[in-house]
C-alpha positions, 0 to 999 in steps of 0.5 A: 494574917493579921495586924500588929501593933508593938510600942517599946512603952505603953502609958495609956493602954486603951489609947493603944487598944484604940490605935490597934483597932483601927486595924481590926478589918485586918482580923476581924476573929479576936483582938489580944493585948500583953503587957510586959513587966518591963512596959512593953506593948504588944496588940494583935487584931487576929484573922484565924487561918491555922490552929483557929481555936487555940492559937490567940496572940500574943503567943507565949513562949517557953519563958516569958517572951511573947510574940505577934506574928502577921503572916505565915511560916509554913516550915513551922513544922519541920523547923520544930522537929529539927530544933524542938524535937522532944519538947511540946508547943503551947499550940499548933500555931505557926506563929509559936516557932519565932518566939521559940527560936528566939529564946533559943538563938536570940536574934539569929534565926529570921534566915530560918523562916521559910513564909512571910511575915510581920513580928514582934518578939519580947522578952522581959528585957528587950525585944525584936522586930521583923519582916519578911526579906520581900515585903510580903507582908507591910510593917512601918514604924514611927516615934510619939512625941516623948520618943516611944517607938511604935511598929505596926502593920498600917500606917492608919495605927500609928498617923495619930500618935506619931510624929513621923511614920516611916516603912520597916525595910523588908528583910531587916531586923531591929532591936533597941540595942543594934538598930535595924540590921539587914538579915537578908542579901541574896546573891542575885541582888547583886548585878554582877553575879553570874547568871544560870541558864534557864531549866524548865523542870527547875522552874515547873517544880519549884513553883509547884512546891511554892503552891502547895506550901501555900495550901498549908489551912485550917480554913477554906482557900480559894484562887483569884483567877484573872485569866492571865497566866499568872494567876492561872498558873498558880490556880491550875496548879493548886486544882491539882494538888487538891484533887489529890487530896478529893477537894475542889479549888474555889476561883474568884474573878471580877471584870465589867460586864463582857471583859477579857479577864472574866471570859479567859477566867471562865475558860480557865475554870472550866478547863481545870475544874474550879467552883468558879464565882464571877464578880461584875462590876461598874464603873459607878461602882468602883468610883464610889468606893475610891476614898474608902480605897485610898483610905484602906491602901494608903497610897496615891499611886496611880497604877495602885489606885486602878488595880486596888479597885477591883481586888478591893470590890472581889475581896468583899464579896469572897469573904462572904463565901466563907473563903480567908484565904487565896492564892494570888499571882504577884511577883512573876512580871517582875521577876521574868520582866513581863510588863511589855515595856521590857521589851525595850530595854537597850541590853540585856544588862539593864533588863536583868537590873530592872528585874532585880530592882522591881523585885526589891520594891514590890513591898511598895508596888503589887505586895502593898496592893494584894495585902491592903486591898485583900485585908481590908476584908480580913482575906489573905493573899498568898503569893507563890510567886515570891516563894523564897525558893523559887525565886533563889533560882529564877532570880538567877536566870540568865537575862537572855533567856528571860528577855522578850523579842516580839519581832523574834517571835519570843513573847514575854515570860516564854520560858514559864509558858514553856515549862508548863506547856505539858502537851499529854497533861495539860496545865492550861488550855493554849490560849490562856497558856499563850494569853497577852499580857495585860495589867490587872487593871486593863484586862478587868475591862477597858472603860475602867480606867477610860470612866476613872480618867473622865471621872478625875477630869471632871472633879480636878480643875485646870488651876487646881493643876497649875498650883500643884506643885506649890500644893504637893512639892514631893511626887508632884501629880501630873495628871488629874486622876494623880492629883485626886488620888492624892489630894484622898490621901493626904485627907486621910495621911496629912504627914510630910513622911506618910506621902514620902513612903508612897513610891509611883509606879513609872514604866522605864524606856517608854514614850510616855509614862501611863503606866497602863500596858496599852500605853506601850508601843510593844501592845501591838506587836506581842499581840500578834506573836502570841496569836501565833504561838496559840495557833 
């Protein structure tokens, strides 16, 4: 992983140098810079993860053409065999096949590109910009004052020298010559789509296929291990496939002292046999690092500002290890409709439409949090989650099947429970495998949240909230701790456009809109119906 910088035309190339530095936490390994005869600029801040000695960026390819490239294709492999057969690469780089595909087929291949990812692909006479069809990876773009473009990975690159900064729409293109071109339409973002019923051999090998893909290093990984089944899922299925291969898997979780999450991480570990290292915190602690947080996220989004913080507070200390890169959870509560207030959606209809439209914003929402708040360390998360086959498939489940029922006995994400409740070979112990679920922020420790709301209490005044609307106009804040978070923010992102790209993360058919999941009336009763299916 990595941070980009593109501009269609450099004047001043240490000015740029100096934007793209601002970036350099992304990799902190080595910078490279090419500019082309035609005044195209490409900057890359590198984390080394494959082909650490020989594969600096910008990458060349056959021709002319060069390429920057934040994130990982991991069927660079095969897709060289089948398209480049006789013919040697530069590197053993993952990043070398998009500027090889594009001198072959232009700018007909991002369908081909199994990974995630964030490019700029020149030649001498035009170039290509790109991101990956979810928004794994983050890319936004602005124009400077005399009309240049500029696309990097942070918006903290590009605030300086542009005039309005706006986010690369996932699953897109752009070229000069055609503008942005939407490459990616699934059929299952369309509502009326017919849906499949569940098959849970289907789901328990997709999603093992998306883990091992995910172990693809020429550096050590390791797993961020929450304790909650997500997280455990991806960490028990990744020990596995290492074992295989005579490794031990490193797992990483943070809490307060005494949390759920690092007591059900600590039985996850020892059940599936992980080096496991345990990060404790306070509340003192994490409030102190809040600004530089904000500053590293950018956004003001309450449910992202709780949740960034730990991750934030872990990564820090992972780096430290040696590990780049981890395996992380992100993307099943969307796509199974885990949040507990799911439960209320009125038919399975609309439960079927929130899935879809949460999954087409994580770019804004969990992505945005694991990639800002892990790359602040240059470490890399790796979603299995969101692997393009796997979610093909699950994306397509039936809403019936998917959709909790507590007073039914039916518990969020059960037919994911069930595909791997493998009774001779166990995944999982039952209570992590049937564990609630809680919001990274909640299971971390409660007094998080609870000291973080004092904290905002204290430092917002009752006036300061009675002229919030005249103060900020667009996502107005309403409580104390939204308004500290974005009164931080606009220290850092003053721009009009910077605080129109934030999205606030609102829980749908609730009473209220805290977006912590005991805030939902359902936290109760999914309690009880998980307590019995451990039993």
């Amino acid at each position: 992983m990595c941070g980009i910088l593109f501009t269609s035309r450099v004047k001043k190339e240490e000015q740029i140098k100096k934007l793209s530095s601002k970036m350099q936490h992304r990799g902190p390994d080595e910078c490279g810079v090419h500019i082309s005869k035609s005044g195209f600029g490409m900057f890359h801040e590198r984390l080394s993860i494959m082909d650490t000695k020989g594969g600096k960026q910008p990458i060349q390819g056959k021709t002319t053409a060069h390429v920057i490239h934040n994130g990982e294709i991991y069927n660079h492999a095969e897709l060289h065999l089948e398209h480049f057969e006789n013919e040697k690469f530069r590197t053993s780089c993952d990043s070398e096949i998009i500027v090889r595909l594009y001198e072959k087929y232009g700018t007909k291949f991002c369908h081909l590109l199994d990974g995630v990812f964030a490019f700029a692909v020149a030649s001498e006479k035009s170039y290509m910009i790109a991101r990956d069809p979810i928004g794994v990876k983050p890319l936004y773009w602005g124009k400077g004052e005399d009309e240049t473009l500029y696309f990097a990975s942070e918006v903290k690159a590009l605030i300086d020298i542009c005039k309005d900064v706006n986010t690369f729409p996932p699953g897109n293109y752009y070229t000069p010559e055609g503008g942005f071109v939407n490459y990616f339409q699934p059929a299952w973002a369309d509502k009326n789509t017919p849906e499949i019923p569940a098959d849970l051999s289907k789901i328990k090998a997709k999603f093992t296929a998306a883990v091992k893909k995910r172990l693809m290093s020429d550096v050590p990984l390791g797993v961020l291990l929450s304790g909650g089944l997500d997280s455990s899922l991806a960490a028990a299925v990744a020990a596995r496939e290492m074992k295989k291969e005579g490794k031990k898997l490193h797992s990483f979780s943070v809490g307060l002292k005494g949390s759920p999450d690092l007591a059900a991480a600590k039985l996850t570990a020892d059940f599936i046999g992980t080096i496991h290292h345990e990060i404790i915190f306070t509340p003192e602690e994490g409030i102190s690092q809040l600004e530089k947080i904000i500053y590293h996220i950018e956004s003001y989004d309450v449910t992202t500002v709780r949740a960034s913080t730990p991750m934030f507070l872990l990564s820090k200390e992972i780096v430290k290890t040696g590990i780049k890169a981890v395996l992380s959870g992100e993307g099943a509560d969307e796509i199974f409709g885990g949040y507990l207030y799911f439960e209320n959606a009125p038919s399975h209809s609309a439960f079927r439409a929130e899935t879809i439209d949460r999954v087409l914003r994580l770019s804004k929402a969990d992505c945005l949090r694991a990639d800002k708040s892990t790359m602040a360390h240059g470490l890399e998360a790796r979603v299995p989650f969101l692997d393009l086959d796997f979610l093909n498939y699950t994306m397509q489940i039936s809403a019936k099947d998917k959709q909790q029922n507590y007073k039914a006995g039916k518990p969020e994400k059960e037919i994911l429970r069930r595909a791997f409740d493998d009774k001779q070979n166990p995944y999982l112990p039952q209570e992590i495998l049937w564990r609630q679920k809680e919001q990274f922020s909640d299971g971390v420790g409660y007094s998080w949240i609870d000291e973080l709301v004092k904290f905002c209490e204290n430092k917002i005044s009752d006036g300061q909230m009675q002229n919030a609307k005249a103060v900020f106009p667009h996502n107005t804040p309403t409580t104390k701790e939204a308004y500290f978070a974005r009164q931080t923010f606009a220290q850092f992102y003053p721009s009009k456009t910077a605080a129109k790209m934030v999205e606030k993360w609102i829980p749908k058919w609730q009473a209220n809109d805290d977006p912590s999941g005991r805030a939902s009336a359902s936290h109760n009763d999914a309690y009880k119906v998980l307590k019995k299916k451990r039993a």
